[in-house]
N, C-alpha and C positions, 0 to 999 in steps of 0.2 A: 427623372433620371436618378439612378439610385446613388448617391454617396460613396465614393474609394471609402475603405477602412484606412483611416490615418495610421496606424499601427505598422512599425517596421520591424523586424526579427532580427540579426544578425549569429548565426552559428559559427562559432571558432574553435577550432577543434586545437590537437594538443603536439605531443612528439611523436615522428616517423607517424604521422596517421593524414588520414586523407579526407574531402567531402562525402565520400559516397562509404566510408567506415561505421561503424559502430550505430547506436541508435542516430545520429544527425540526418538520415534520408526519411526515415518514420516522422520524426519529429515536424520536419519541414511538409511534409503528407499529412499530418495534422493539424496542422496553422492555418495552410495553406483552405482545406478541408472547411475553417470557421472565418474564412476570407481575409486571412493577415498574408501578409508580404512576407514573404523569407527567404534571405541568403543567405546560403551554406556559402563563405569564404574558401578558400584555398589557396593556404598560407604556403608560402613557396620554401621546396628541400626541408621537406619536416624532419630528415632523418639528422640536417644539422642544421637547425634554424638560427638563422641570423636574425638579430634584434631587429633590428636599422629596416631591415627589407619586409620584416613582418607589422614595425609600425607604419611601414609605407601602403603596405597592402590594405590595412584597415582603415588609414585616411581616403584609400583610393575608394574603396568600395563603401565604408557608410558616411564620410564625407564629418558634417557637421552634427555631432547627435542630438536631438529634440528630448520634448517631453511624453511624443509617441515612439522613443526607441527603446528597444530591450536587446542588451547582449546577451546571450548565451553562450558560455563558454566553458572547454574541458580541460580540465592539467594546465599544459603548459602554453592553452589559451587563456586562461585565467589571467594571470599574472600579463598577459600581454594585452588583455584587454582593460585591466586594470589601469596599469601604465597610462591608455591609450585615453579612457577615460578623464585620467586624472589630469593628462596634458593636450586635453583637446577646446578647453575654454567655453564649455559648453554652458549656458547657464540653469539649462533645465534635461536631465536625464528621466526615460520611463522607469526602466528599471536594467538590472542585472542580474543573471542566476549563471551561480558557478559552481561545478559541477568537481570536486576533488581541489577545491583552490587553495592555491599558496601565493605569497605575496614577497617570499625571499628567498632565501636559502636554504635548502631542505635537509634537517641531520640526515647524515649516513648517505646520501644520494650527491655527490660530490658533481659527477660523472653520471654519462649515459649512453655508453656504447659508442663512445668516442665525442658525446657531446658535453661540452664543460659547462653545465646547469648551476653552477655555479656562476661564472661570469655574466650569462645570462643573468639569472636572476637579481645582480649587484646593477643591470643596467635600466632597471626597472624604478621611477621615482615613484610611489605610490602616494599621493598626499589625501589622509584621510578628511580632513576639514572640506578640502574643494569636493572629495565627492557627494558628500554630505551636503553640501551648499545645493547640490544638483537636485535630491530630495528622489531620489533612485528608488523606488523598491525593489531591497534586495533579497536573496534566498540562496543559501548554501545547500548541497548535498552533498552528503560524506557519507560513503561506504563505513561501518566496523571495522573492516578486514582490509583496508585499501593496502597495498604492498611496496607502491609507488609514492603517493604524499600519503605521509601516515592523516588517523583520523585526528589527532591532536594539534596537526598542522593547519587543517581547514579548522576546527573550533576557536583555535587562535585565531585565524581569522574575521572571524563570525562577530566573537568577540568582539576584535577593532574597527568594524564597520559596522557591526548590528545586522538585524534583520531575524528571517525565520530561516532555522537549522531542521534540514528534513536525514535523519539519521535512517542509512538502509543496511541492514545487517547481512553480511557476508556477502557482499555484492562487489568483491575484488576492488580493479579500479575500471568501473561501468565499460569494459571493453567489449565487443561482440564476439569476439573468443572466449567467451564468460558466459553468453547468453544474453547479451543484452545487446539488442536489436531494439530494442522498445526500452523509454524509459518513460513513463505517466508521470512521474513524481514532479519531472523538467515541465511535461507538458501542462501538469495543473499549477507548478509557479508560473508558467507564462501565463494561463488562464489569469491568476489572482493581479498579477501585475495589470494586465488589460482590463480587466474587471473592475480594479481602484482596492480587490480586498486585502492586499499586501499590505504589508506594513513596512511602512518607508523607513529610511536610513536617518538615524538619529546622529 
């Protein structure tokens, strides 16, 4: 009998966006492809995301996370998967890759088309210590040109967790109204995270 791949995926997408948006349907056709499990989540009213109901969502569907889980996450799944992370007890995480991440309050982006990204983001505990304890391999991708979280916003963050920063030059914020239906860069941190060649969170 051949062995399940222990490996679990979870994709979190970000504001007003959906599972079947941007590169997350390739993504999840590529995992899928090297026999890893993948769930594109589907965070409910992305166009005014409630905290409360979006941490409910990602308890409901990854449950406990192990040391075969990997979140993937975009914008304004970042930070909520962060969050989710940080308050889930977990004592062993795979890894993480986040994909334009911020972890608070973003200058100049107060608002977003009636959604207060501010409040949000003040509801978010992120405790760097507990994620660290988890021993996550992490990896950041930051657009040059992002328009939405600047790139100085995910470097800060890079910074306060560590890991490998993959910098992709003029690549908006990885929308598929940009071209980007495919993102390799995600796909080959999930390879290194399952592979063991990432470099864990310090």
């Amino acid at each position: 009998m051949t062995q399940r791949n222990p490996w679990r995926v979870f994709i979190i997408h970000g504001f007003d966006a959906s599972p079947e948006e941007h590169w997350f349907p390739w993504l999840e056709a590529q995992l899928r492809e090297r026999g890893i499990q993948v769930t594109r989540l589907r965070m409910p009213d992305s166009s005014y995301p409630d905290f409360d109901r979006w941490q409910a969502t990602m308890r409901e569907a990854i449950g406990q996370p192990g040391e075969h889980t990997v979140l993937v996450a975009h914008s304004l799944g970042t930070i909520s998967a962060l969050h989710f992370a940080s308050q889930s007890g977990a004592k062993r995480l795979g890894g993480i890759v986040l994909v334009s991440g911020f972890a608070g309050r973003i200058p100049g982006l107060s608002t977003l088309d009636g959604f207060d990204v501010d409040a949000y983001a003040d509801r978010a505990k992120i405790d760097t210590a507990t994620i660290h304890a988890m021993s996550p391999v992490l990896h950041h991708v930051v657009s040059t040109n992002d328009y939405a979280v600047p790139p100085a916003v995910s470097e800060q963050l890079a910074q306060r967790l560590g890991g490998t920063v993959h910098r992709v030059p003029d690549a908006g914020h990885f929308l598929d109204r940009e071209g980007f239906t495919e993102l390799p860069v995600v796909l080959q941190a999930v390879e290194d995270v399952v592979q063991g060649a990432g470099v864990a969170a310090r």
